[in-house]
N, C-alpha and C positions, 0 to 999 in steps of 0.2 A: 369400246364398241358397245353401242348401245343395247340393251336385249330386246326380246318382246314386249316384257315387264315394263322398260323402261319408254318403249314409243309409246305402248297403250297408256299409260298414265300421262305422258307429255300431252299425246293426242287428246285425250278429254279436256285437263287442264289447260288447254292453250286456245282450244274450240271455242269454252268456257269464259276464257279471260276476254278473246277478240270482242265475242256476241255483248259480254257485258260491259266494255272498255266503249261498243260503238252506240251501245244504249247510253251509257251516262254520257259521252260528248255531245250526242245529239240534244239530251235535255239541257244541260249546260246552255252549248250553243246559241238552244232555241229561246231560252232563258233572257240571252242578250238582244234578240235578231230583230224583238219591237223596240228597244230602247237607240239601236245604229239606224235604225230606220227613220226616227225620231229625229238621230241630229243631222242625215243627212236631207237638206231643205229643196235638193234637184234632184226631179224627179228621171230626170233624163240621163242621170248619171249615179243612180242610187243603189240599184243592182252591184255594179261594180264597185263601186265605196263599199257595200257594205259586205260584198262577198272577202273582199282585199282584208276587210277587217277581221272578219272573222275568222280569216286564215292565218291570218297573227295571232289572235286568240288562242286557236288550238294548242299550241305546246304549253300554255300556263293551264287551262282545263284539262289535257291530258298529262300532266304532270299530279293532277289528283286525280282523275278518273283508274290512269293504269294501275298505280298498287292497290286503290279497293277492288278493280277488279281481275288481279293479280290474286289476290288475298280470297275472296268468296271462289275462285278458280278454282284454287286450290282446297279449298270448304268444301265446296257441295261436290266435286270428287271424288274424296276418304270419304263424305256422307254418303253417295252411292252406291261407293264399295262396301261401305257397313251395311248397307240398308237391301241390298241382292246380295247378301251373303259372300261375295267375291272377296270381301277381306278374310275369313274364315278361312277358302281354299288357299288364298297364298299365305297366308302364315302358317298353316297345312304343309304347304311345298318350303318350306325354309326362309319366305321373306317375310321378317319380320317388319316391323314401323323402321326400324330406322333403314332399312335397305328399299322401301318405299320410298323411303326420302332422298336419298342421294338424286338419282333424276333433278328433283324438285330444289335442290339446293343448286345444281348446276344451273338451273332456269330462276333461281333467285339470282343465281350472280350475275349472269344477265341482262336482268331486271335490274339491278343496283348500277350499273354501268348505265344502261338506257337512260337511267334516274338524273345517275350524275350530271349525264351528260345533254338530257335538259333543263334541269335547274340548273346546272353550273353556268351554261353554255348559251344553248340555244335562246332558251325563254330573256334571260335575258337583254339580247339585242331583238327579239319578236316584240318583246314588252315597250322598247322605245321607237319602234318601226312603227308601232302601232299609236302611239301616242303623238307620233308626228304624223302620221295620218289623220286622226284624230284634227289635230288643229291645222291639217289643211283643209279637212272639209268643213269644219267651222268657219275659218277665214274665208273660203270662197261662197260658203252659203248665205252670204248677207246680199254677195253683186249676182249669184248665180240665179235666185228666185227666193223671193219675200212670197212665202202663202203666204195665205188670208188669214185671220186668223190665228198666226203660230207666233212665236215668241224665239227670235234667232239670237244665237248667243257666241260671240266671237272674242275671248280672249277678255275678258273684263268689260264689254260692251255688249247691251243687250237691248235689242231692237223689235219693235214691232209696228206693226200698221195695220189697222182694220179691214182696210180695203184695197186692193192693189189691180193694178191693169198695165198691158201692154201698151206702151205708146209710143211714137215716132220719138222720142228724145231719151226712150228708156220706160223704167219702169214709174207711172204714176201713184203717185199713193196716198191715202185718205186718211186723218185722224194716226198720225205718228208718233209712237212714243219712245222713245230713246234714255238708254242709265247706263252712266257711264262711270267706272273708277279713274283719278285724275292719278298722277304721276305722286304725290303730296297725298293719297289718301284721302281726297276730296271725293264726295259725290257729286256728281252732274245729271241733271235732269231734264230732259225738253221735248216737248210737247210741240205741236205743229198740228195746223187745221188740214194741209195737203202739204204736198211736193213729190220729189220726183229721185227716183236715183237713177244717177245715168254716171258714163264716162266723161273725163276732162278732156278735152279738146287742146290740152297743154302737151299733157303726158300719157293719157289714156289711165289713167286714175279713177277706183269708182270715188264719185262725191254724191253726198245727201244733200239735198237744194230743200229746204222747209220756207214756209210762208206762215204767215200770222198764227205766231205761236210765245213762246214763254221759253226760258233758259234761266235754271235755277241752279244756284253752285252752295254747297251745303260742307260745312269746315269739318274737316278729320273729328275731331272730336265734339263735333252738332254743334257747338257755342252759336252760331250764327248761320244764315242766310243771307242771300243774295238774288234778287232774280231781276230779270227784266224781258220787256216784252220788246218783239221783232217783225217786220213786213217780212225779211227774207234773208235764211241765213243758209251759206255756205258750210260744208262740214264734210273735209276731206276723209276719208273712210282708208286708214292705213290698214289693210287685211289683208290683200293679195301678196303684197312684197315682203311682209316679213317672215325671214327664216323662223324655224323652229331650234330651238337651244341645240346646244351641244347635246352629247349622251354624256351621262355621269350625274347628273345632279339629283337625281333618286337615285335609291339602293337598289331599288331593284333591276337597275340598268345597267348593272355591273357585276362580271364576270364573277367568277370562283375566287381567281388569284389576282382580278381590281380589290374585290373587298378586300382579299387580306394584304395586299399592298396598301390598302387605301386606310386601314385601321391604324396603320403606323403614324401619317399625317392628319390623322382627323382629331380637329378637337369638339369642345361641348358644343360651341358655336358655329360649328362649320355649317357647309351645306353638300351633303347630307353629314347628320352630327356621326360622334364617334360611337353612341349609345345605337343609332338607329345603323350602321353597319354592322355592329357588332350584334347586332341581334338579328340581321339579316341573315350574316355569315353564318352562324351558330344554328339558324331556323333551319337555310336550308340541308346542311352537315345534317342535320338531325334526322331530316326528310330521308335525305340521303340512305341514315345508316338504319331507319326503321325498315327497307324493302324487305332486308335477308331475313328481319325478324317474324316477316306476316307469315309465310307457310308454315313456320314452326307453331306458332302457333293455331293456323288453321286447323294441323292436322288433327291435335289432339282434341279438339273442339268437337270435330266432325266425329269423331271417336267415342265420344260422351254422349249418356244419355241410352234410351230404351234402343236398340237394333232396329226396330222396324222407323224409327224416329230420328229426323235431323233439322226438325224444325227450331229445336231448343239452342242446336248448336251457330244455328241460320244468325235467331234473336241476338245471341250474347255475342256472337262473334258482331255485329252490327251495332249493337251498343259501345262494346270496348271500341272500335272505329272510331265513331262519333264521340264519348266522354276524351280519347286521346288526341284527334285532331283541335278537338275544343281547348283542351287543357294549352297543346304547341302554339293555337290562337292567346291562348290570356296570356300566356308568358314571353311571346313576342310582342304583343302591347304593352306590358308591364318593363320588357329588355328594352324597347324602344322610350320609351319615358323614362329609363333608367331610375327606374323602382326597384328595379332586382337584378341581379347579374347575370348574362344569360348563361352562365353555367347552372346556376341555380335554376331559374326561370323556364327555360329547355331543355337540359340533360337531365332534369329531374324524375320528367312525365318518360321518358326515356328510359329512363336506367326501372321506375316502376312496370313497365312496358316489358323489360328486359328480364325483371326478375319475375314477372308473371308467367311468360311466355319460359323460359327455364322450369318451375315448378311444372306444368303442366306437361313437359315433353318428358321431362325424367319421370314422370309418374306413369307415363303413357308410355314407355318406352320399357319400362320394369312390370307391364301388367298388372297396376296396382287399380285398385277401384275403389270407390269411386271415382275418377280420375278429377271431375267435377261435381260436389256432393249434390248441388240442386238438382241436377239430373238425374240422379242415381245411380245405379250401376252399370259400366262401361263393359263393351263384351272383351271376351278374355282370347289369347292367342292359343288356338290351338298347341299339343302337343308336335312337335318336330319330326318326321318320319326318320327312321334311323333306317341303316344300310342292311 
C-alpha cells in the first residue's frame, strides 16, 4: 500500500517525466517533419505519408526520450525537496534517502519493462513498417508528381526535370535528367530535351517517353564510356510493382530473441553480419539494464551541492547522459566493425556507469559529505525523532 510519502513523490516524478518525455518527442519529431516532407513528392497525399511516418518513428525516439526523461524526473524532484527544505522534514519524520527510494525503484522497474519492451519488441517491427513506407513513397513519387525543380529518388534511380505540366497524355516535361545504378554496378545517364511520363496502354505501367537526348553508360570501375544520341526513347519505370524486402535484413528489424537466435547462424559475411548482431543485441541489453540505474543516481545528484542550489546537480547529471550515450554510440560502431567485442566495447561504459552510480548512493545514503566534492557540502539528515 502505497503512503502519502510515496504518491506525493510518484506524483511530482511522473508529472515531470510526461511534461519532459512530451517536450523531447516533439523536438525530435519536429527534427525529422522537413526532411518526410521532402521525400514525399504528392502533395495531395503528403499529410498522410508523412503523419503514417512519424507515428512509426515514435517508439525509436521515445525509446531515448523516456529514460532522460525518466532520469531529470527523478533529478529535479530530490532537487526541490532539497531546495524547500521538505527533505530536511522527512528525514526529520524517519524517511531517510533510501525509503525515498523504494517508490522510485518500483517505477524504475517499470520503466525497465516499458524499455524492454520497446526496444525488444516494438521498435523493432515500427523500424521496418517504416522503412517500407519509406520506399513506397519513393516508388510512387516519380508516377505520382515530378515538381519542378526537385530531384526524386526512387530506389537507385534518380530523376529530375526542370519543367513539368499537366497534359492530356500525362505528365509533360522539359530538360530531363535521369542516374541510374545498373544491375552490374554500371552507371547510366540520360539526358533528354522533353518528353512525357505517362501510363502503358499494355499494362498500365508508368513509362518515361525522352526525345532528342543522349544515353551514357559508364563501367563499374570508370575504365570506359559509352554513350549515344536518341530521337526517342522509351524507359519503362519499375517502381510501382516492386515489393519491399522481407524483414530481417537489418539488425535493427529483429526482435530480442531474432538476434539472439540469429547470432547462432550468422557469419562474418552474412547479411546482417555476425559482428553487427551482436553488437545490436548487447547495445540494446545495455539500454535496457542502464533504466534502473538513472534514479539511483539522480537522487544523489540532486542531493549534492549548496541547499538553496540544484543547478550544479541539473549540469553534471546532463553531462554524464550525454559523455555515456556517446561512449554506448562509439562502442557499437567500433562492435559493429568488429574492432572490439561488445563485451568490451558496451558493458564497459556500463559497468563505469554502474560503479559511479554505487559510489554516489553509498555515500548519500551514509550522510557522508561531500557527496560530490565540486559541489561542496551536501546537506545532512536530520537527527530521527525517537518515541
Amino acid at each position: 500500500m502505497l503512503s502519502v510519502i510515496d504518491r506525493y513523490l510518484l506524483r511530482q516524478i511522473l508529472a515531470t517525466c510526461l511534461v519532459m518525455t512530451g517536450i523531447g518527442l516533439t523536438i525530435l519529431l519536429l527534427e525529422r517533419l522537413l526532411y518526410l516532407f521532402g521525400l514525399v513528392a504528392d502533395p495531395n497525399n503528403a499529410l498522410g505519408y508523412v503523419g503514417q511516418m512519424l507515428l512509426l518513428l515514435t517508439p525509436h525516439y521515445l525509446s531515448i526520450a523516456l529514460p532522460a526523461a525518466f532520469f531529470f524526473g527523478v533529478l529535479l524532484t530530490f532537487g526541490r525537496l532539497k531546495q524547500d527544505g521538505e527533505l530536511v522534514v522527512l528525514m526529520a519524520a524517519g524517511c531517510g534517502l533510501g525509503r525515498l527510494l523504494a517508490p522510485v525503484l518500483g517505477l524504475a522497474a517499470i520503466m525497465t519493462v516499458l524499455a524492454a519492451l520497446i526496444l525488444g519488441f516494438i521498435n523493432p517491427h515500427a523500424h521496418y513498417a517504416y522503412r517500407a513506407l519509406k520506399h513506397t513513397v519513393a516508388q510512387a513519387s516519380l508516377s505520382a508528381a515530378v515538381l519542378e525543380g526537385t530531384f526524386i529518388q526512387a530506389d537507385g534511380l534518380t530523376f529530375f526535370a526542370e519543367r513539368s505540366a499537366v497534359g492530356r497524355a500525362g505528365l509533360e516535361l522539359d530538360q530531363v535528367f535521369v542516374h541510374q545504378k545498373g544491375e552490374n554496378g554500371e552507371t547510366i545517364v540520360v539526358t533528354g530535351r522533353n518528353g512525357s511520363l505517362a501510363r502503358s496502354a499494355d499494362d498500365g505501367r508508368p513509362v518515361l517517353v525522352l526525345q532528342k537526348g543522349v544515353r551514357a553508360e559508364i563501367a563499374a570501375d570508370g575504365a570506359g564510356a559509352d554513350a549515344l544520341t536518341f530521337s526517342d526513347l522509351s524507359w519503362p519505370v519499375e517502381t510501382e510493382t516492386e515489393g519491399f524486402r522481407a524483414r530481417g535484413r537489418d539488425q535493427k528489424e529483429l526482435t530480442l530473441f531474432e538476434l539472439w537466435e540469429a547470432r547462432r547462424h550468422a557469419t562474418p559475411k552474412s547479411k546482417p553480419s555476425a559482428a553487427e548482431i551482436a553488437a545490436e543485441l548487447h547495445t540494446r541489453l545495455v539500454l535496457i539494464a542502464s533504466v534502473p540505474l538513472l534514479p539511483l543516481l539522480a537522487a544523489p545528484l540532486a542531493l549534492a551541492g549548496p541547499i538553496r542550489s540544484r543547478r550544479g546537480g541539473i549540469g553534471v547529471g546532463l553531462l554524464v547522459l550525454v559523455v555515456y550515450y556517446e561512449a554506448l554510440n562509439f562502442g557499437d560502431a567500433m562492435a559493429k566493425r568488429d574492432l572490439l567485442p561488445p563485451e568490451l566495447a558496451l558493458w564497459l561504459p556500463f559497468a563505469v556507469l554502474l560503479a559511479g552510480t554505487a559510489y554516489l548512493l553509498l555515500r548519500a545514503l551514509r550522510g557522508r559529505r561531500p557527496v560530490i566534492p565540486i559541489f561542496g557540502r551536501a546537506p545532512q539528515p536530520a537527527a530521527r525523532a525517537t518515541a
